[in-house]
C-alpha positions as CSV (number, residue, x, y, z in Angstrom):
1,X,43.0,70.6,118.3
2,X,40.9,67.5,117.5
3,X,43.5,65.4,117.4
4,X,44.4,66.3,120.8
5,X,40.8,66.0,121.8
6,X,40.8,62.5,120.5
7,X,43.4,61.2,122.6
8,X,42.2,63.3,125.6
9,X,39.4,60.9,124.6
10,X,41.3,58.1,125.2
11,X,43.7,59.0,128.4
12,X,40.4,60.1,129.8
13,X,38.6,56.7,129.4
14,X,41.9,54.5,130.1
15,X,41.9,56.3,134.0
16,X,38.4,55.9,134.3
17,X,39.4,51.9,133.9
18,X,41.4,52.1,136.0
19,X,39.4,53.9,138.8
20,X,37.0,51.1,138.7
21,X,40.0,48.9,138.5
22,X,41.9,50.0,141.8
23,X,38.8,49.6,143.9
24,X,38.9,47.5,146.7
25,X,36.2,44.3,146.3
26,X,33.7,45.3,148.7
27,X,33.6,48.5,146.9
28,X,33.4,47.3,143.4
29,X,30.9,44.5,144.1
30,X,28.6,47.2,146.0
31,X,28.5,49.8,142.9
32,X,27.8,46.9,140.7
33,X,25.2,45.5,142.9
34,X,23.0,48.8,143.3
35,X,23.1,49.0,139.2
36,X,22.0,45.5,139.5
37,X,18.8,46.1,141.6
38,X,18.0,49.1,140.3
39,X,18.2,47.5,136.8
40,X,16.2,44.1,138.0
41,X,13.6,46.5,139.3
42,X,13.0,48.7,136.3
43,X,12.8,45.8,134.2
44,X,10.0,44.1,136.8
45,X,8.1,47.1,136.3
46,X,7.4,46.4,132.4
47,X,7.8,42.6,132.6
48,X,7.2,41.0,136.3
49,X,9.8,38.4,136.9
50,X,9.3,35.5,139.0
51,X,12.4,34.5,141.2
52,X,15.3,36.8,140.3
53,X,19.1,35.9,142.1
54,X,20.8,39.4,142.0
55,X,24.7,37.4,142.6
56,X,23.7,35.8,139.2
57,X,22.6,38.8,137.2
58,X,25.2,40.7,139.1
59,X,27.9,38.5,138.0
60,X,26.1,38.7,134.0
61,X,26.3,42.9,134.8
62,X,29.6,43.2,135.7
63,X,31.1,41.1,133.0
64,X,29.2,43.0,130.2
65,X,30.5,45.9,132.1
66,X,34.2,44.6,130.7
67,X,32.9,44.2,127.1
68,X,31.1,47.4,126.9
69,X,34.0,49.8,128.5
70,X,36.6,48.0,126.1
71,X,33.8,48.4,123.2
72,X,34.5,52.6,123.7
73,X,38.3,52.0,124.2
74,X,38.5,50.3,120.8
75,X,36.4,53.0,119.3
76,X,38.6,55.8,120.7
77,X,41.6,54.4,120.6
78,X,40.8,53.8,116.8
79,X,39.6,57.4,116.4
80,X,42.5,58.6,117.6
81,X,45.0,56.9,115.2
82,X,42.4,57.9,112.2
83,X,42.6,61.5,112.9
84,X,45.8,61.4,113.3
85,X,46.4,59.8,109.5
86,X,47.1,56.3,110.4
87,X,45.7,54.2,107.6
88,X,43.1,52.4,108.1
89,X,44.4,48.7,108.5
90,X,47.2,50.0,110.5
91,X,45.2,51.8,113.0
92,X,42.3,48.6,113.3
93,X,45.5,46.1,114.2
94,X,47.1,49.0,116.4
95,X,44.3,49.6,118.1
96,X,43.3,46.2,119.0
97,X,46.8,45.7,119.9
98,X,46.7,48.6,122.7
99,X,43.7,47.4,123.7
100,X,44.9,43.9,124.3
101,X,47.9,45.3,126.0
102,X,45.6,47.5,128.4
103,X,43.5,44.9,129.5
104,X,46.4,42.4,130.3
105,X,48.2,45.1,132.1
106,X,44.7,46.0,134.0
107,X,44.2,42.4,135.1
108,X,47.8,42.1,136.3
109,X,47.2,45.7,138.2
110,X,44.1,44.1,139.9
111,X,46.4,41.2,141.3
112,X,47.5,44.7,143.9
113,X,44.2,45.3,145.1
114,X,42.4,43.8,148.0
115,X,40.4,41.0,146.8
116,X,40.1,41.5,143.6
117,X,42.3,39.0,141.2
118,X,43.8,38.8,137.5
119,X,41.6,36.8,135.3
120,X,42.0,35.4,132.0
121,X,38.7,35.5,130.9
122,X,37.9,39.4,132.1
123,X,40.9,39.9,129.3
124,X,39.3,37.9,127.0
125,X,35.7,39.8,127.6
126,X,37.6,43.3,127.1
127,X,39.6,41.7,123.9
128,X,35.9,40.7,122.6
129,X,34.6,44.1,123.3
130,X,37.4,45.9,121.9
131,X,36.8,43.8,118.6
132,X,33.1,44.3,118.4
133,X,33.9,48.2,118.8
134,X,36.5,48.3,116.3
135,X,34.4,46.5,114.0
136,X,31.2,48.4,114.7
137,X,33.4,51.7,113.8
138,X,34.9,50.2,110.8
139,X,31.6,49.5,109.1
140,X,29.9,52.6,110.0
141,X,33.0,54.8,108.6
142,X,32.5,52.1,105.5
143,X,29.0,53.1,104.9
144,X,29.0,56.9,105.3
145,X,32.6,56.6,102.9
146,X,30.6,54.9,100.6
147,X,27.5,57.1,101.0
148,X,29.8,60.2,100.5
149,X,31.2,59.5,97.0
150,X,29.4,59.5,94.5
151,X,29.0,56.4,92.1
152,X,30.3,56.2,88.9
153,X,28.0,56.1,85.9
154,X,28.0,52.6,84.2
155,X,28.4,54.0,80.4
């Protein structure tokens, strides 16, 4: 059943890219602009900023957006292939692979929607983020492996 549940996971995640994917421009930049000034305005509450441009932080928002949605996909996607006993070299270079693969293929879907575009860099972004994810979940399994078994006297 968890295995299942770990590429449920994954599926699940993969559409919700491409929701945000398919959306029309004007629709896309609107969601991201209203996290924008909501998130300009909670941060002028603690720390008053002087002249804020919300296109610039907008345009800094949406392309961590990329890197932090392919930052989960690399984590689930690796998940997935650990629970389902791919070892654990395998399963990093698989998973980056698929997540490479995705993010091309998302670009190139993007080219079909009204004004939106394929970019190079948005893949490169989600490649990043998909590395830093992988990477985060391959040292935290590291530590609690290591914290699990126990050492081995030195006599």
């Amino acid at each position: 059943m968890l295995k299942s549940l770990t590429w449920i996971t994954v599926f699940l995640w993969m559409i919700l890219i491409f929701y945000f994917s398919q959306q029309p421009v004007h629709i896309s930049y609107g969601l991201s602009t209203t996290i924008t000034e909501q998130l300009i305005e909670t941060v002028q509450t603690i720390v008053p900023l002087e002249e804020v441009h919300v296109d610039t932080v907008n345009h800094i928002v949406r392309k961590n957006a990329h890197f932090i949605i392919y930052f989960f996909l690399g984590i689930f996607i690796l998940g997935a292939l650990r629970k389902n006993g791919i070892n654990r070299i395998r399963s990093i270079w698989l998973a980056l692979f698929v997540c490479i693969i995705y993010a091309a293929s998302d670009e190139f879907h993007q080219l079909f929607v009204p004004g939106r575009g394929a970019q190079v860099k948005d893949v490169l972004i989600d490649c990043a983020g998909a590395v830093f994810g992988i990477g985060t979940a391959t040292i935290i399994s590291s530590i609690r492996k290591r914290k699990k078994v126990p050492s081995k006297p030195l006599v």
